[in-house]
Structures are given as structure tokens and as C-alpha cells.
DOTORGU-656491 format. One record per residue: residue number from 1; x, y, z of N, C-alpha, C, O in turn. Coordinates in pm, whole numbers. Each point is the difference from the previous one (the first is absolute). Example, Ala and Ser with C-alpha at 12.3 -4.5 7.8 and 13.67 -1.06 7.14 Angstrom:
2
 num    n.u    n.v    n.w   ca.u   ca.v   ca.w    c.u    c.v    c.w    o.u    o.v    o.w
   1   1319   -569    780    -89    119      0     90    120      0    104     -2     66
   2   -139    107   -138     82    119      6    -77    109     73     51    111     17
***
This chain:
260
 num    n.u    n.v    n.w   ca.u   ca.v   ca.w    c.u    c.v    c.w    o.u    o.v    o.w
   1   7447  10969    475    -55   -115     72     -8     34    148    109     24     52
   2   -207    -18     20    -32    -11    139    -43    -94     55    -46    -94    -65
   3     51     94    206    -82    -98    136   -170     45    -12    -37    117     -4
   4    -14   -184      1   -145     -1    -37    -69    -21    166     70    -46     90
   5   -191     81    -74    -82    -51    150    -94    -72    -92    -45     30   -111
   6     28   -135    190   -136   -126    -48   -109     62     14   -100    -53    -48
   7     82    212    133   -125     59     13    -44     61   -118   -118    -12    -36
   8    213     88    -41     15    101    -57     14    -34   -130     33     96    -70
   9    -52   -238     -8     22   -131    -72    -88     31   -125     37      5   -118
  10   -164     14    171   -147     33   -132      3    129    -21    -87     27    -84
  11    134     48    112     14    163     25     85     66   -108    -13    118    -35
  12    122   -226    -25     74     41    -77    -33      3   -142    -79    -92    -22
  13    105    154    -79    -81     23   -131    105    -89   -121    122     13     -9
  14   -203    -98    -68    -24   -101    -75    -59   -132     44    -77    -34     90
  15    168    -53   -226    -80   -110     58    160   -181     71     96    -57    -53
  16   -137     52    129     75    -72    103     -8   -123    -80    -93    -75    -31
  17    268     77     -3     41   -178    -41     14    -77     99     19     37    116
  18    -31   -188   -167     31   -118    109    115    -75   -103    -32    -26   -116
  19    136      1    157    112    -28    -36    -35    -99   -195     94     20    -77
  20   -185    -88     30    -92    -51    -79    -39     68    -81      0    -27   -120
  21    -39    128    171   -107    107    -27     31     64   -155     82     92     -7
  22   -146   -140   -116     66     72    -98    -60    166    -51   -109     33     46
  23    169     47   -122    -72    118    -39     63     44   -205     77    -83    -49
  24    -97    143      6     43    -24   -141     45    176     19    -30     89     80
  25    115   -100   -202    112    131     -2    109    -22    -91     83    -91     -7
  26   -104    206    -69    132     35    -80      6    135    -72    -73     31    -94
  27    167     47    147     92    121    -26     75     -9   -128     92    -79    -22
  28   -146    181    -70     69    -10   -137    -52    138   -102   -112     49    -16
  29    253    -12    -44     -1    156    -62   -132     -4    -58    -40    113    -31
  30    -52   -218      2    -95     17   -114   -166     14     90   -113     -9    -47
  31    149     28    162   -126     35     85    -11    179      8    100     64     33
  32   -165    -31    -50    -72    174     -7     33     38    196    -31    105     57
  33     81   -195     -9     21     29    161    146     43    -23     41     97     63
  34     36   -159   -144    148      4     32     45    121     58    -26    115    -35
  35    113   -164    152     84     67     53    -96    143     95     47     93     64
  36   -200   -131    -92    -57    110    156     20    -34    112     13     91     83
  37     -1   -243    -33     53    -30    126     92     90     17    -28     85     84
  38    115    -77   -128    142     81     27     11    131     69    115     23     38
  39   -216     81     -8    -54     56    -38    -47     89    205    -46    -44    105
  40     84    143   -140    -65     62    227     18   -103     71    -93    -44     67
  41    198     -7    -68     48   -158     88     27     57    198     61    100     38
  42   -109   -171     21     75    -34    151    113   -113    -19     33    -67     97
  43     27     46   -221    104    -96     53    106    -47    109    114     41    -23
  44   -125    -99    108    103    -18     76     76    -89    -36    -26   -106    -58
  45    149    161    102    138    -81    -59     88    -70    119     58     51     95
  46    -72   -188   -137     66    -68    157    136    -29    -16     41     11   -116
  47     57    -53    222    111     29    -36    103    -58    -99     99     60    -43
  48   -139   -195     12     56   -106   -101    -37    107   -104     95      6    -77
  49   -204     94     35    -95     18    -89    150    139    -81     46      7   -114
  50    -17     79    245    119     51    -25     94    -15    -55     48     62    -94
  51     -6   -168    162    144   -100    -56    -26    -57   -134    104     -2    -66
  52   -193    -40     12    -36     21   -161     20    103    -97     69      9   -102
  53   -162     78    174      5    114    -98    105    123     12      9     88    -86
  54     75    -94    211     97     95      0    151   -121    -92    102     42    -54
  55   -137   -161     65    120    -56   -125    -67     16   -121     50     90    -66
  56   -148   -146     12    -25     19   -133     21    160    -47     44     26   -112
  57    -75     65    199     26    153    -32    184     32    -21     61     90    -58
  58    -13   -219    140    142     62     11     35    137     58     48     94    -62
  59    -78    -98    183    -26     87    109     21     16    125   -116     -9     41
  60    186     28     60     -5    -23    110   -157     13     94   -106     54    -31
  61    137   -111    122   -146      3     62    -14    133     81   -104     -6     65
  62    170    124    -44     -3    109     51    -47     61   -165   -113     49     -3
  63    159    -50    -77    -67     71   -133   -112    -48    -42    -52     73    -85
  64    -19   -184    114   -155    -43    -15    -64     39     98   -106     62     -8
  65    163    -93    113   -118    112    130     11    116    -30    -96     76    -10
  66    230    -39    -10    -50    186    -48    -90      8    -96   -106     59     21
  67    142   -128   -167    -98     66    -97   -125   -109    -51    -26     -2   -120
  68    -27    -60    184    -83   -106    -35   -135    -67    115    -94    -75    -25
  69    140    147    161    -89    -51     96    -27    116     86     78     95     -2
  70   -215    -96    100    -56    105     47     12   -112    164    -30   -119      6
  71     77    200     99    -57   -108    123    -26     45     57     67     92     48
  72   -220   -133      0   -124     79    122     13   -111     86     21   -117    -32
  73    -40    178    178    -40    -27    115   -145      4     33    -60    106     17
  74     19   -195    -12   -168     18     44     16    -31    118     78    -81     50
  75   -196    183     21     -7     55    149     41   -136     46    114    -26     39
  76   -272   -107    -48     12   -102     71     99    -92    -28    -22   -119     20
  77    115    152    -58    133    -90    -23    138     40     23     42     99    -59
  78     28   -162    135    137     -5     51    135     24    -71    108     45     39
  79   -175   -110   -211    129    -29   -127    -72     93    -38   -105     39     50
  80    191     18   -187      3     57   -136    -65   -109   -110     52   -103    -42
  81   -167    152     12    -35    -67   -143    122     74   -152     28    120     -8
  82      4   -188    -56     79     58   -133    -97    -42   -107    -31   -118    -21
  83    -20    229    -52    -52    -19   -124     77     78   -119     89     83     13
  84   -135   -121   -107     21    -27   -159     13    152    -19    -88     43     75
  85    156     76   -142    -58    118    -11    -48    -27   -135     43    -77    -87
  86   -161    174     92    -65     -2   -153     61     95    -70     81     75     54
  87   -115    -65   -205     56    142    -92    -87     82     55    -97    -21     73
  88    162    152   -134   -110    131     58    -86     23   -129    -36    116    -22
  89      5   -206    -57    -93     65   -126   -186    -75     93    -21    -74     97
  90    -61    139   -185    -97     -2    -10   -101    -78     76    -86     17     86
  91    154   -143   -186    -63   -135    130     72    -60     83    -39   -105     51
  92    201    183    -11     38    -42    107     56   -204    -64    -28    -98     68
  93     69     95   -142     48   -152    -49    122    -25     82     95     72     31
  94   -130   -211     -3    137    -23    -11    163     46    -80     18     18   -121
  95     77     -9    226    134     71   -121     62   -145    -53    109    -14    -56
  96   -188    -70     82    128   -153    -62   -129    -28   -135     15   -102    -68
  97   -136    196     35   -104    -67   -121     26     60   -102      6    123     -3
  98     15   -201   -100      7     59   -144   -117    -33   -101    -72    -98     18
  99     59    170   -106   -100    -46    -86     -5   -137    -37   -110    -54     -9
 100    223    -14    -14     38   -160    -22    -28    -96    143    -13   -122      6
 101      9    214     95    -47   -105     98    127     87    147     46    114      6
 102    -31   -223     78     89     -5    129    147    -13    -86     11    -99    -72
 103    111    202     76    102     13     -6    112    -61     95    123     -5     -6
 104   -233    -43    108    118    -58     99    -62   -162     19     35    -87     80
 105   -107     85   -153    -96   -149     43     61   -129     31    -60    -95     51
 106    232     97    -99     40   -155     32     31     39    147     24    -96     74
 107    -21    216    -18     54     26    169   -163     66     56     22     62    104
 108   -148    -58   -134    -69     61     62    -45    -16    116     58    -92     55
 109   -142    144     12    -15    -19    143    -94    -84     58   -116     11    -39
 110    149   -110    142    -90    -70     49   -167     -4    -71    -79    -61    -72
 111    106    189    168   -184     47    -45    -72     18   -126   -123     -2     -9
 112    218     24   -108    -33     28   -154      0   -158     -1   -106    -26    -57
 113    173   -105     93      0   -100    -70   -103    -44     80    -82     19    -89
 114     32    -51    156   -138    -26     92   -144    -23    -84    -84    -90     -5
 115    105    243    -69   -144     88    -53    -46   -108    -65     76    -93    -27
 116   -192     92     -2   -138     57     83    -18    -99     99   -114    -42     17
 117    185      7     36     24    -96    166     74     99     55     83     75    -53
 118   -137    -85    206      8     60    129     49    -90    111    -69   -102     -4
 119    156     95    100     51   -116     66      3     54    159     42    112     30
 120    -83   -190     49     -2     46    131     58   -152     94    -18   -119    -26
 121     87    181    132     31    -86    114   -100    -24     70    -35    110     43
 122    -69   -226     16   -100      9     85     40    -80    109     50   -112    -14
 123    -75    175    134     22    -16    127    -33    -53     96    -27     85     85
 124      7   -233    -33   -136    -62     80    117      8    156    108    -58      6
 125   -170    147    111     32     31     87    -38   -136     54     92    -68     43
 126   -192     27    -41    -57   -112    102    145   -166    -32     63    -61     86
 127    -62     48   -201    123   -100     -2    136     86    -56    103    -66    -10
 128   -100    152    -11    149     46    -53     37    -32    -75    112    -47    -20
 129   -220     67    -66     72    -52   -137    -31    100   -140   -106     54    -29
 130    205    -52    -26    -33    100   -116      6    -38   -121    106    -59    -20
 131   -190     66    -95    -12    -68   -109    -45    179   -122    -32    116     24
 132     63   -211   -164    -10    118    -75   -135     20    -80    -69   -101    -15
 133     31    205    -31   -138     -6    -61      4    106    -63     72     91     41
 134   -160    -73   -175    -10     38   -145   -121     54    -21    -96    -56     53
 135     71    193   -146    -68     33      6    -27     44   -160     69     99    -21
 136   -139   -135    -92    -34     34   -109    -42    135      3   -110     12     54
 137    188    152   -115    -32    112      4     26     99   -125     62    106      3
 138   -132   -173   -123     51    109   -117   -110    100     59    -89    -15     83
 139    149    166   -191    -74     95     11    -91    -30    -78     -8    -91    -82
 140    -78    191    115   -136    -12   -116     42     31   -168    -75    -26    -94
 141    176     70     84    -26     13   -167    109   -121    -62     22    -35   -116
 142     29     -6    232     79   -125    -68    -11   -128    -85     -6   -104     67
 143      3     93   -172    -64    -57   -129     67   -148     29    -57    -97    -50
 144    178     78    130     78   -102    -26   -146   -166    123      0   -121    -26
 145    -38    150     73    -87   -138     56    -47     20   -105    -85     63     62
 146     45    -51   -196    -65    -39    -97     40    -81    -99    -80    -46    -81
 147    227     20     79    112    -48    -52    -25   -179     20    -57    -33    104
 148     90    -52   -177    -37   -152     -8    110    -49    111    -16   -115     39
 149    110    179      8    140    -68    124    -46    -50    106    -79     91     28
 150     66   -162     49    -42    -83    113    102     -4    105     72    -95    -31
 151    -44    130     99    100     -9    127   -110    -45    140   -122     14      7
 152    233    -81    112     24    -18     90     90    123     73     78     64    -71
 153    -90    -35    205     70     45     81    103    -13      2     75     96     16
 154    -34   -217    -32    118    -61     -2     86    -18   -128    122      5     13
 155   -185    -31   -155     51      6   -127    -18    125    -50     51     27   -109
 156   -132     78    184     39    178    -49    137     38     59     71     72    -69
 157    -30   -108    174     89     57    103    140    -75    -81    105     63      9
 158   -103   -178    -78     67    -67    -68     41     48   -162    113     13    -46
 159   -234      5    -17     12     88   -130     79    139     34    103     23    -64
 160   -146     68    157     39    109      4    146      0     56     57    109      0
 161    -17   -176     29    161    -62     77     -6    143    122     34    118      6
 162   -104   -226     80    -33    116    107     38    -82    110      6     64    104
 163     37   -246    -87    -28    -65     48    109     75    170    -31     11    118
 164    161     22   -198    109     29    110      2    145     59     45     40    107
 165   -120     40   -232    -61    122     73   -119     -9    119    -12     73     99
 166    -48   -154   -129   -108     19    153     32    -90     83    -96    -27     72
 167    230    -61    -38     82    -11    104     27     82     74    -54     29    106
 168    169     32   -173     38    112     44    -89    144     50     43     78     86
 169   -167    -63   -154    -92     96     18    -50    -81    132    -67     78     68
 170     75   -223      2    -80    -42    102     88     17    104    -41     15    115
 171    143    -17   -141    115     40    125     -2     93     39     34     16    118
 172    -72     87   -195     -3    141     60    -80     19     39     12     41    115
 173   -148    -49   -165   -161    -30    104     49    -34     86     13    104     65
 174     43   -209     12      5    -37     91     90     83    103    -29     13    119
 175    145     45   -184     84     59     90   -102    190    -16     -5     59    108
 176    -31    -19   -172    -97     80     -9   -114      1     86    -27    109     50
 177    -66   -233    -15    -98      8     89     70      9    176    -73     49     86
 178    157    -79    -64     83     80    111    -24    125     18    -31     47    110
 179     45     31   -235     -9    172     81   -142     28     13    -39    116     10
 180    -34   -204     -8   -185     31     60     30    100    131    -67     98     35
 181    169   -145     18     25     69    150    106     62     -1     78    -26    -92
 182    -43    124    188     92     93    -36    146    -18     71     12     -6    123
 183     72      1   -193    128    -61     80     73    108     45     91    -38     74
 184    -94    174    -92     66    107    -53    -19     86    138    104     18     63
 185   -204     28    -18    -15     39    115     -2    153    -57    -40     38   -110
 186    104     51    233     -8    141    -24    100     38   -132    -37    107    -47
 187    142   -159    -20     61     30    -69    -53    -29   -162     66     39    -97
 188   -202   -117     82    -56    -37    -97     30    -45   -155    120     -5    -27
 189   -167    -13    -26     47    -92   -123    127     95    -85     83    -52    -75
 190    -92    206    106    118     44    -37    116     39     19     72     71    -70
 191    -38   -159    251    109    -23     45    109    -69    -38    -29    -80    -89
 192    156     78    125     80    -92    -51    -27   -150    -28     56    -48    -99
 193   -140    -35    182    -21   -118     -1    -65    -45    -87     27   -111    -48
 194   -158    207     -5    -50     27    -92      9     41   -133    -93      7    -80
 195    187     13     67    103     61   -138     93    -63    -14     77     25    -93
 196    -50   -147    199    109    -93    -31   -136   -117    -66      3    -18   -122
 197    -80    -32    177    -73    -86    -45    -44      5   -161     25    -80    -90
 198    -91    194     89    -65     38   -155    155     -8    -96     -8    -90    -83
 199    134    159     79    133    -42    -31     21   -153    -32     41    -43   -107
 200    -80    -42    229     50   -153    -44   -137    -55    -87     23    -81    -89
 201   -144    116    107    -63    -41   -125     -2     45   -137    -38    -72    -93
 202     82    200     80    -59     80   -108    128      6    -73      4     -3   -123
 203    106     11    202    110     62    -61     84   -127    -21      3    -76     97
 204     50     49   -180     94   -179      4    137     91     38     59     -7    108
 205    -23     90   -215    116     22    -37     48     88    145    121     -2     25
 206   -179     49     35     24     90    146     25   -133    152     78     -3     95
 207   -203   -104   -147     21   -107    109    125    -53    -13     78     16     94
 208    -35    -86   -211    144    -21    -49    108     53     25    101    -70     11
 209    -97    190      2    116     95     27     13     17    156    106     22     57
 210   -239    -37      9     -2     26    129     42   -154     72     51      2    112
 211    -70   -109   -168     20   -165     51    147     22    -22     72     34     93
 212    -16    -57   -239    147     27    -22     82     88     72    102    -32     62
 213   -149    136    -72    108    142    -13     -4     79    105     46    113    -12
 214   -117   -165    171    -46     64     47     85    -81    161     77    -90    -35
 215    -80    108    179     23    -93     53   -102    -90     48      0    -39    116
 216    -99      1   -211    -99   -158     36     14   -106     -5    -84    -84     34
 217    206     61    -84     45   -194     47     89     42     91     -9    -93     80
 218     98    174    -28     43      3    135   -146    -64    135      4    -75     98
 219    -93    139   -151   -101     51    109    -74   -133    -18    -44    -39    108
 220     18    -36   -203   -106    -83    -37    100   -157    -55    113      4    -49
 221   -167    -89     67     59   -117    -25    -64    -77   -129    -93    -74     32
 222    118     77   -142    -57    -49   -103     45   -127    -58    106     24    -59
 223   -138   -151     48     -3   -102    -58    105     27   -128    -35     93    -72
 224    158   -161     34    107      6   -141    -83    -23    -45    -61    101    -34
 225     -8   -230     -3    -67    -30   -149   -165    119    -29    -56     22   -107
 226     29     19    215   -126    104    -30     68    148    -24    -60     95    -50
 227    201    -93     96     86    108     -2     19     42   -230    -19     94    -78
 228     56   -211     76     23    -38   -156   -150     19    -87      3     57   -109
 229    -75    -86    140   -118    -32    -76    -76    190     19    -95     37    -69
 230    153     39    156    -91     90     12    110    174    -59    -21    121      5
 231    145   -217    -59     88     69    -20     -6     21   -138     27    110    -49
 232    -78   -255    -49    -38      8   -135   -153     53    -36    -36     82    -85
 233    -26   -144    162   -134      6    -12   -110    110     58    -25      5    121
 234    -26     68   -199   -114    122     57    -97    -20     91    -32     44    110
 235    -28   -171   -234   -116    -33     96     38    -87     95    -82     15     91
 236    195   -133    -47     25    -25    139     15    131     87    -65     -1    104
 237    134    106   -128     36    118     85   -124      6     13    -39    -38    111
 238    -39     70   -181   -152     20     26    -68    -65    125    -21     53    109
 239     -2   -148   -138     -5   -121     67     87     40    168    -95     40     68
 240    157    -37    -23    113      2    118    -46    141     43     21     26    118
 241    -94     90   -210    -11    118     26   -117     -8     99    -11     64    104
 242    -81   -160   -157   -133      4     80     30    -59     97    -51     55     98
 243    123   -160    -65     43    -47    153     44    106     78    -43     35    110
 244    149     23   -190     71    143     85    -70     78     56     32     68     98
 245   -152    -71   -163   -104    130     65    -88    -71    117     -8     57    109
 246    -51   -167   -127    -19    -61     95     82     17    160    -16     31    118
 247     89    -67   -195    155    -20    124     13    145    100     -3     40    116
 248     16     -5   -240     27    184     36    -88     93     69     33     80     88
 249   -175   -102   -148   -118     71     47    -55    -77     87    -59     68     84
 250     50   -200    -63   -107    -47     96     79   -108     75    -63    -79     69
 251    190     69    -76     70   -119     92    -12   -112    -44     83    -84     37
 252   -184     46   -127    -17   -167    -16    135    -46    -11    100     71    -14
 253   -106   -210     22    101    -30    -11     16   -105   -139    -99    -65    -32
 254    198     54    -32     40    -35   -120    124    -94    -13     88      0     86
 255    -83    -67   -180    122    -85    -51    104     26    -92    110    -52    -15
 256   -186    168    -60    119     65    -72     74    102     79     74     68    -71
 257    -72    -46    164    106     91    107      0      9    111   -116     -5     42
 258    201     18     47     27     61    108     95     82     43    100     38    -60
 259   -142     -8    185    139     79     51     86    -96     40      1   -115     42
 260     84    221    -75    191    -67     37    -12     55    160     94    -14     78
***
């Protein structure tokens, strides 16, 4: 999910929902498409998207970035994109597709539960205001709009139980469209500050150890009851992680911490 320009709006490829807007679709072993989506993917994997699939794997999140994700730096960008690694056979598939379908499908990723919807943040500079918008995009050999299912934007995102995943996928857009500009200076995105940041999103189990085990509540003043909630909970840590970086990388200022 990205920040969209209102210029750049008709430019984008499919066809543009209005919250109403219905389109028909359904994914099922008995379509002659099954499972080619899957298939030479750019998946990107956002960070809630991690924290899924490195528990359902039963894994630490340093053993899913090692063996499960590829992360490029593109020139014009400040962050690390993390994508999906593919298998090394033939057509390059996904490693979570089986002949029976998605092996990880009750934890899959944002972006797999979306399909064939596309979701963007759009941006109106003139009032400041940002609203979300949808974009109808099967591939061409995708058999499933032929299917009798009728969805909404809103009752696809609901069927697919995506509703708390693209929360969370919007928080990070948001703390994500920040690095448009470069905070990093001469020491660049693979400086310490920079390797602490990508750490508190990517990594739970490293942010955790470093909040706990580290001296950062000497240094930082954290709320008891947000203290508790981020002590049980991943995705609150999650959650408190993206403030941290905020905090950390760009000064804003925040309610879940301060200095002591």
C-alpha cells in the first residue's frame, strides 16, 4: 500500500473502485488459473505481514529474514523494501504454494489477501487530507471475474479477513511515506540509525530484546499500562515500534515515550 499523487491517479493500471463500486470474483482449485498468480511475484512483505508468518512458521524473525525474504534498496528511496523470496525452480513460485493451494493462507500476506484488489493511500495536498482508493487488477489469464461472487471493497476486504491487516499495512504507509526524504545524511540507510530502524520494524524478536534487555527504559520513559500490553503483545510492540522510529529518526514527538 502506498501514498498516491492526485496527478498520477489515471495513470495507474486497472480499473478504479468507489467505495460502492462492485466487481465479481472467486478463487477456487477448480479454475484452470489455479495457483499462476503465485507465480514471478514482487511480493512485498510489510511488517505485521512478518509477525504472521515468522509465528505460523514457528520461527524466529532473524530465521525468516534469513531464509524467506530478499531486501532491496531502490536508488530513489531512503528504506529497504522486503520482499517474498521466490523458489529457484522454473517459474520462480512462490515457496508458501502447493499444488492444494497457499500453505500458509490462514497467516498470508496483506497483499495475497487484497488480490485481485490493489489499495492505495491518496493524498490531497490542497486540504490535507488522505483517503483510501481501490483498484480492480486481475491478470489477464485470471478466470476468477468470471465466477457468479459479487463483492464490494469493503465486503472483499471483510471475506478475506484482511480487515486488521490493512490497518496495520496503513500505519506503516504512513510511517513509510516519511523516508520520501532522506534522514540519514552521509552515513546512509546502512548506518547505525538505519539498521536500528529496519531492526524495530522487521525484526519483533531483536526490538524486544533491545526495549527489555537493553538500557532503554533507563533512557526512555514508558507508560506501566503500555509497558504491559507491549510486553505480551507483538503486534502492540509493533505498534510502539513505529512510534520509536518516528521518535528516533525524525524527532516527532509522541505519547508513547519519552526521555527520562
Amino acid at each position: 500500500m502506498k501514498y498516491l499523487d492526485t496527478k498520477n491517479l489515471d495513470n495507474i493500471p486497472g480499473t478504479k473502485l468507489e467505495e460502492n463500486d462492485t466487481f465479481s470474483f472467486h478463487c477456487h482449485a477448480g479454475l484452470d488459473c489455479f495457483n499462476l498468480c503465485c507465480r514471478n511475484l514482487n511480493l512485498f512483505l510489510y511488517p505485521y505481514d512478518v509477525i504472521r508468518l515468522k509465528n505460523r512458521l514457528e520461527i524466529t524473525s532473524d530465521q525468516f529474514l534469513d531464509k524467506y525474504v530478499d531486501v532491496v534498496l531502490r536508488p530513489s528511496d531512503f528504506f529497504p523494501e522486503v520482499l517474498l523470496r521466490m523458489s529457484e525452480d522454473e517459474d520462480k513460485t512462490c515457496i508458501f504454494s502447493t499444488g492444494a493451494g497457499c500453505s500458509v493462507y490462514l497467516d498470508r500476506p496483506d497483499t495475497c489477501r487484497n488480490f485481485p484488489m490493489e489499495k492505495g493511500i491518496l493524498y490531497d495536498a490542497e486540504i490535507k487530507k488522505t483517503t483510501r482508493v481501490y483498484f480492480f487488477r486481475p491478470p489477464d489469464f485470471c478466470r476468477g471475474p468470471l465466477e457468479n461472487k459479487t463483492y464490494t471493497p469493503r465486503t472483499w476486504t471483510e471475506d478475506q479477513d484482511a480487515v486488521f491487516y490493512n490497518e496495520m499495512t496503513v500505519r506503516w504507509a504512513e510511517l513509510k511515506n516519511l523516508f520520501q526524504s532522506d534522514p540519514w545524511g552521509k552515513e546512509g540507510s546502512d548506518g547505525p540509525r538505519g539498521k536500528m530502524a529496519f531492526m524495530t520494524a522487521y525484526n519483533i524478536d531483536s526490538f524486544r530484546d533491545f526495549v527489555f534487555n537493553s538500557s532503554f527504559l533507563k533512557r526512555y520513559k514508558v507508560k506501566s499500562a503500555l509497558l504491559k500490553k507491549i510486553r505480551k503483545d507483538e503486534t502492540e510492540l509493533l505498534i510502539f515500534g513505529f512510534e520509536w522510529i518516528k521518535f528516533y529518526v525524525w524527532g516527532m514527538k509522541t505519547k508513547s515515550l519519552r526521555l527520562r
